[in-house]
C-alpha positions, 0 to 999 in steps of 0.5 A, spaced: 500 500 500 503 507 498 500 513 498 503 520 496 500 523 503 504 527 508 509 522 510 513 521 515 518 524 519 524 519 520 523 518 529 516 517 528 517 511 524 521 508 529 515 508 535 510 507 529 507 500 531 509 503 539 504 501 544 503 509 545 497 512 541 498 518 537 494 523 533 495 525 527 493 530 520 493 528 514 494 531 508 487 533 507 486 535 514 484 529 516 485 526 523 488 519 525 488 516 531 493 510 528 487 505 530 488 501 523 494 501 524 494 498 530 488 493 528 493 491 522 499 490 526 495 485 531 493 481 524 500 480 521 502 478 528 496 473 529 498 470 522 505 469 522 506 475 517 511 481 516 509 488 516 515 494 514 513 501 513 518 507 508 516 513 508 518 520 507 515 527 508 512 531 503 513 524 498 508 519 502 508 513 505 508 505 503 506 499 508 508 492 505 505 486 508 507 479 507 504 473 510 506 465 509 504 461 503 501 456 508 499 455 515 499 450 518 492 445 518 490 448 511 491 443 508 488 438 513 482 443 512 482 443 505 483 435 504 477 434 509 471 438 505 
């Protein structure tokens, strides 16, 4: 996902997925609250996957998310149906 928003001050990379709340302006006023962000890191943790963040100010911002090709029990489930 990459946006060309705001983007994102180097030290505030550092404590993005932090356990500190923050609010912030988007780059049409908008206001976050970095709820999404928190809710996306919890999935990517609970399903093994990655999750890394660039940015750069005034140029935006891009999230990539990996996740294993296979979980453990799928095929079980899958053979099973």
């Amino acid at each position: 996902m990459k946006d060309e928003g705001v983007g994102m001050e180097k030290a505030k990379l550092q404590s993005l997925f932090g356990n500190s709340a923050f609010s912030t302006f988007g780059s049409m006023g908008e206001r976050g609250f970095g709820l999404g962000l928190k809710l996306t890191k919890e999935f990517v943790d609970q399903n093994k996957g990655t999750i890394s963040v660039t940015s750069e100010p005034g140029k935006g911002t891009c999230f990539v998310l990996g996740f294993p090709s296979q979980a453990k029990g799928v095929e079980r489930r899958l053979d099973s149906a």
